[in-house]
N, C-alpha and C positions, 0 to 999 in steps of 0.2 A: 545184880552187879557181878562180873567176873570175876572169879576170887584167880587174883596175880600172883599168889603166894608159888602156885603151883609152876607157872614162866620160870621165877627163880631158882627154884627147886632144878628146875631141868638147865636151866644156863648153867650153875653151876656143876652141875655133873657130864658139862662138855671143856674137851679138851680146847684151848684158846685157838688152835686152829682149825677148827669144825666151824664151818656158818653155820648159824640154825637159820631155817626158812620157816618162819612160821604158816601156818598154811590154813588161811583164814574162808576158804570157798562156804558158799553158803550162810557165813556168820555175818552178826548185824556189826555197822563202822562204830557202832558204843564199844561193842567188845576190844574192834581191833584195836581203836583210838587208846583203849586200858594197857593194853601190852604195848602202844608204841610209845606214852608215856610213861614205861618203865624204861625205855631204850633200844625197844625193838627196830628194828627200821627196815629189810627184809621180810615180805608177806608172797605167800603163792597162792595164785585161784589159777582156778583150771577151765571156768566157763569165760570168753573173751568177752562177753555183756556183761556181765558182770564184775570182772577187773576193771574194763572200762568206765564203770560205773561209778567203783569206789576210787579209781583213778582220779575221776573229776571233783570228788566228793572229801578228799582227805590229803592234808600235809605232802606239800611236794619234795621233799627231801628219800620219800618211802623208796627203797627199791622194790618194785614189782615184779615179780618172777611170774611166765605161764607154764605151769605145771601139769597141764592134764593135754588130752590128745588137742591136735592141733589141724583144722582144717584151711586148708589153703583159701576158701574163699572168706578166713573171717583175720587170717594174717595184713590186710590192711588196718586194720580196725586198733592195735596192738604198737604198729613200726615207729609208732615217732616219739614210745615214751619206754616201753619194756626193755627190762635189764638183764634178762637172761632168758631166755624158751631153752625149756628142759627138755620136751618129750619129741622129737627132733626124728623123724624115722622113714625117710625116703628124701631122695634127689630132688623132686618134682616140689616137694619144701622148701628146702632148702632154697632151692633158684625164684620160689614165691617170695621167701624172705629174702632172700637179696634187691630181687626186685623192688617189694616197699620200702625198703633201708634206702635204697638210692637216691626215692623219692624225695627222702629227708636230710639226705648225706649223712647221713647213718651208717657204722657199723654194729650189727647187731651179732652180740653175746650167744652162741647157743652150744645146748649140751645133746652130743645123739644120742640115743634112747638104744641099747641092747636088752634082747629079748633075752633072760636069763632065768625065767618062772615054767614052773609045768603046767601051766594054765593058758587054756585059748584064748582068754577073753584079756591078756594084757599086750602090749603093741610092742614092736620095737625090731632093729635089726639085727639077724646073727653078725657072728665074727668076719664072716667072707664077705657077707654085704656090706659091713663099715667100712670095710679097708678097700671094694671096689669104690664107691663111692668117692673115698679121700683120696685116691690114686688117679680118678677119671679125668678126665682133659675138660668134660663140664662143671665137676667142681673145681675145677684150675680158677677157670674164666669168674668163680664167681668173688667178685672186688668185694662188698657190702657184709660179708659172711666172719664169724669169727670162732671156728671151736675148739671153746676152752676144756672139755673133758668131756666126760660120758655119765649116763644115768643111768639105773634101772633097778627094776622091782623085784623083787627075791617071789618065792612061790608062800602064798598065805600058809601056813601050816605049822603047829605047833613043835614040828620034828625039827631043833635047831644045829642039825648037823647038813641038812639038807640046804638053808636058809646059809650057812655057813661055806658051804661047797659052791654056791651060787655068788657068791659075794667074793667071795676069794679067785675065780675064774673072770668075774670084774675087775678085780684090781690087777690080777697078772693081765690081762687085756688090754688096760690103761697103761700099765707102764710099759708095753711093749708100743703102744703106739706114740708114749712120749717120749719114747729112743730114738724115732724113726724121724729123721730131720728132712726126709723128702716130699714131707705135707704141706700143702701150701695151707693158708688161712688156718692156720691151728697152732693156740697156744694153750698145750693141755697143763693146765693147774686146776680142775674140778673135778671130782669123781663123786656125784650125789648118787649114795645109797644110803637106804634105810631112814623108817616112817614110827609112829608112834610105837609099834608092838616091838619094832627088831633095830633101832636107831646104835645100841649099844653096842651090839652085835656087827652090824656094819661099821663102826667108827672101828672095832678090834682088825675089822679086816682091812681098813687101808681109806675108809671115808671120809673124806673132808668135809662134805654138804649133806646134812639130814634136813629131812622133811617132816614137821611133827606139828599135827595139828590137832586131833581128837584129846592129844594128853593135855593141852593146854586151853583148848576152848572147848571141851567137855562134847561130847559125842554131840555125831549129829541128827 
C-alpha cells in the first residue's frame, strides 16, 4: 500500500498558491485512488492511452492534466474531458486542439512548452517562437484555444545555479507576456516549473504549478 504520509509532507511544504499536479504516469489507479482520497484531485500522465484509460476507470470529479509530449494524431483521443495540456510546442497543435475542442464545444486549457534546458532530448519553444506564434493571424483565428501560462523543464543537473538561471528567464518571459494585452486567447495565470528534484527551487522563482510525482509515488 502507498504510504500517503509522504503527499502530506509535501502539500504542506507548498505555498497555498502552488497547484501540485501529482503526476501519476505509469502508476497503478490503487495508488492514485490513495492520494486522491486524501484530497488530491489534479493527476498528470503523459501517455494519452493511458490517461484515457484511467479517465474511464476513476472518479469523475479528477482534473486530468497531459503532461508529456503531445502528438497531433492522438489529440482526439484527449478533447472532450482534459483540463489542461502542458507541453504545447508548435502551431500545427495548437490548430489540432482547437480543432477537437470544437468538436465538443470545448474550450480547451493549455500551457506552451519553452525550451529552457541544455539538453537535446527535451521539446519546447524558444522565446522568438512563442511570441511569433501568439502574434500570428493563424493563432488569431483560433476560437477553441485558451493559454493560460507557460511550462518548462530546467536542465537535469545537480549545478542549482544553472537550474536557477533557467527558471528565472521563465518567469521574466511570463511576465512579460502577461503585460502584453495584444494576445488574443490568453489568460496567463500559470507558470508550471519544477518536478520532484527542483519543485522548491522553482516555486523561489516565481512557480505556481509543480509537477511531482517520483517524491510521492516512490520511483519508477
Amino acid at each position: 500500500m502507498l504510504d500517503t504520509s509522504i503527499y502530506f509532507e509535501i502539500k504542506k511544504t507548498l505555498p497555498p498558491t502552488v497547484t501540485l499536479v501529482a503526476v501519476s504516469k505509469t502508476k497503478p489507479v490503487e495508488d492514485i485512488l490513495s492520494i486522491y482520497n486524501c484530497g488530491q484531485k489534479v493527476f498528470g500522465e503523459n501517455k494519452v492511452q493511458e490517461l484515457c484509460s484511467k479517465f474511464e476507470s476513476m472518479p469523475k470529479d479528477i482534473e486530468w492534466h497531459l503532461i508529456g509530449h503531445l502528438q497531433t494524431n492522438k489529440v482526439k483521443y484527449i478533447a472532450s474531458f482534459v483540463s489542461l495540456i502542458h507541453a504545447v510546442d508548435s502551431l500545427k497543435l495548437l490548430q489540432e486542439i482547437n480543432k477537437q475542442a470544437q468538436k465538443y464545444n470545448r474550450v480547451i486549457n493549455c500551457l506552451l512548452q519553452i525550451y529552457i534546458a541544455k539538453e537535446e532530448s527535451k521539446f519546447g519553444l524558444d522565446f522568438d517562437e512563442a511570441i511569433s506564434i501568439l502574434h500570428s493571424p493563424e493563432f488569431v483565428a483560433l476560437e477553441h484555444i485558451n493559454i493560460v501560462g507557460l511550462m518548462g523543464m530546467a536542465t537535469n543537473t545537480d549545478d542549482q545555479l544553472i537550474v536557477k538561471k533557467e527558471f528565472t528567464q521563465l518567469e521574466k518571459f511570463y511576465q512579460e507576456l502577461k503585460k502584453d494585452n495584444t494576445i488574443a486567447h490568453c489568460n496567463f495565470s500559470t507558470l508550471s516549473m519544477g518536478m520532484s528534484n527542483d519543485y522548491a527551487l522553482a516555486i523561489d522563482c516565481g512557480s505556481n504549478m509543480v509537477r511531482i510525482g517520483s517524491s510521492i509515488f516512490g520511483n519508477r
